[in-house]
C-alpha positions, 0 to 999 in steps of 0.5 A: 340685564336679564336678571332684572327682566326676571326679577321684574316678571316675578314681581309682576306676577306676585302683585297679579297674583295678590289683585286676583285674591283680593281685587273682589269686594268680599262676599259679605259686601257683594250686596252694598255695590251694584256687580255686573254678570261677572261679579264685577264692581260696576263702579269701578272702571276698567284698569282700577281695583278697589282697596280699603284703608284705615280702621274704618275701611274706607273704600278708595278705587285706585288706577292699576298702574300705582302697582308698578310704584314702589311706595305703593307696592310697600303698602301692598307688602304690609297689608299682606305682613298685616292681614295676609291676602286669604280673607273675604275683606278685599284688600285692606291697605294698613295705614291711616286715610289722610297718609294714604291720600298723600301719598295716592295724590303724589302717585297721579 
């Protein structure tokens, strides 16, 4: 059991570790929403992040909880096989607009 609390933890501390780089928008956007002092997203309620999916980037807010789903955290592994998590894109989920909609809509 106490591997599993481990493992958990690890895991935890991998996907905050991943949202803390990539939760921003981008400098390169950072004029295209309106920021709070901290540089915060102002559209973006508190326990949600921001991701960009599809060629075209569309931008979706997500609750954070979908990180502790294992769909949702095979996403998060192939944007990082895919783009890696050390750009100013903010984080950009490889898959088409109407799957990852399928699958967020099953996630609620």
């Amino acid at each position: 059991m106490a591997m599993i609390k481990t493992s958990k933890l690890t895991q935890t501390a991998m996907i905050k570790q991943m949202l803390k780089r990539c939760s921003s928008l981008g400098k390169k956007q950072s004029n295209v929403y309106s920021e709070d002092e901290n540089g915060q997203p102002l559209d973006v309620p508190k326990g949600h992040f921001v991701v960009y999916v599809g060629e075209n980037r569309v931008r979706y807010v997500v609750p954070i909880s979908f990180l502790t789903r294992p769909e949702f955290q095979l996403l998060l592994r192939q944007a990082e096989e895919e783009f890696g998590f050390d750009h100013d894109m903010g984080l950009t989920i490889p898959c088409e607009e109407v799957v990852f909609r399928s699958l967020t809509s099953m996630l609620r």
